[in-house]
ZARO-538721 format. One line per 2 residues: number of its first residue (from 1); their letters; for each residue x, y, z of N, C-alpha, C. Coordinates in steps of 0.2 Angstrom, whole numbers, plus 5000, padded with zeros to 4 digits. Example, Ala and Ser with C-alpha at 12.3 -4.5 7.8 and 13.67 -1.06 7.14 Angstrom:
// ZARO-538721
1 = AS = 5066,4972,5039,5062,4978,5039,5066,4984,5039  5064,4989,5035,5068,4995,5036,5064,5000,5039
END
This chain:
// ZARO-538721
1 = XX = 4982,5124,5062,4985,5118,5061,4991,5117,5065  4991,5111,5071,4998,5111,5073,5003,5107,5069
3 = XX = 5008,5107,5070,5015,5102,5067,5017,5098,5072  5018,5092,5069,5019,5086,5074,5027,5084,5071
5 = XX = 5031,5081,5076,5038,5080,5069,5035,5071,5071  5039,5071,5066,5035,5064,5062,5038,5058,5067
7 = XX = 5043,5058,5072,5041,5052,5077,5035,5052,5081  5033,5058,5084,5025,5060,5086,5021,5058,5083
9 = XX = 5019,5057,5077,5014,5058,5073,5015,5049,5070  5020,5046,5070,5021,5040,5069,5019,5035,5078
11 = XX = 5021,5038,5082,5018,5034,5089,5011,5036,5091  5009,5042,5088,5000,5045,5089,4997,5036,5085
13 = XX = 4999,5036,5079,4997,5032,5074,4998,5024,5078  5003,5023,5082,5003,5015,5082,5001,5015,5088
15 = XX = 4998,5020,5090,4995,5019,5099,4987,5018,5096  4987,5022,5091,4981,5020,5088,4977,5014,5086
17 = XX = 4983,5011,5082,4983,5003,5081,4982,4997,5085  4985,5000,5090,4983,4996,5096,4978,4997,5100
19 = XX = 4974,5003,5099,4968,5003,5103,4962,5000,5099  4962,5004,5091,4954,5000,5084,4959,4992,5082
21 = XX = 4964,4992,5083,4967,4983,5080,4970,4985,5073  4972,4983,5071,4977,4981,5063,4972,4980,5057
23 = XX = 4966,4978,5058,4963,4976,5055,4962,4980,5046  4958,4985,5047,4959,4992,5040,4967,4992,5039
25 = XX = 4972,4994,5043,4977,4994,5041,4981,4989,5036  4979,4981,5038,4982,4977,5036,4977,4975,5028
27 = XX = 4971,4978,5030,4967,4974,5022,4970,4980,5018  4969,4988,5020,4975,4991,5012,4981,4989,5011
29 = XX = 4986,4988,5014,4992,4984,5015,4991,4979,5008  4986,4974,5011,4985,4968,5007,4982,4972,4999
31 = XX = 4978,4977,5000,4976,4977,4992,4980,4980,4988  4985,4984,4990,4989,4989,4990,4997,4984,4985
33 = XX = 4996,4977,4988,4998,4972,4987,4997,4969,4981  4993,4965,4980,4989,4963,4974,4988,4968,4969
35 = XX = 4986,4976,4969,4987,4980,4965,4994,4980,4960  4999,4981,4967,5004,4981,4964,5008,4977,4961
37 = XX = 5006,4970,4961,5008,4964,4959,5004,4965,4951  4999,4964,4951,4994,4967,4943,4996,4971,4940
39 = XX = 4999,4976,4942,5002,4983,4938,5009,4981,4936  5012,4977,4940,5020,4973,4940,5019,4969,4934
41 = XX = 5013,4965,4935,5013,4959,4930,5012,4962,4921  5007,4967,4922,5004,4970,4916,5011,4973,4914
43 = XX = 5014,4978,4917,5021,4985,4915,5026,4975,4910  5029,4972,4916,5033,4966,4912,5030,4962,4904
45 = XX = 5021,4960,4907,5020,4955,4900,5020,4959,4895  5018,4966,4895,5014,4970,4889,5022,4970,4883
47 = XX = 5027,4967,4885,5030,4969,4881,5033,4962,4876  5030,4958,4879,5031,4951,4876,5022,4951,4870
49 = XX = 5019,4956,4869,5016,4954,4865,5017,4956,4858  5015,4951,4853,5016,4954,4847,5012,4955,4842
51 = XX = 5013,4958,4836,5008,4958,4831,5013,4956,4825  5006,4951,4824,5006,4947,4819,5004,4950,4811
53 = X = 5010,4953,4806,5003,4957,4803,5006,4954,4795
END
């Protein structure tokens, strides 16, 4: 296994980018998004609920 230092291994990656497109990268991006907006949402409301007893 070789070591890359991570500027190499960050321009291996964007040269990549530009040759298959942004495409996979930008839809996990986006669901990566929306996950964490739902997790956000859920962590904040869960504590405004109450029990009525």
């Amino acid at each position: 296994m070789e070591h890359h230092p991570a500027a190499a291994w960050l321009t291996e990656a964007a040269a990549s980018a530009v040759q298959h497109g942004s495409g996979n990268l930008l839809r996990v991006v986006l669901i990566m998004m929306v996950l964490g907006c739902v997790l956000t949402a859920w962590f904040l409301l869960r504590g405004y609920k109450r029990k009525d007893d």
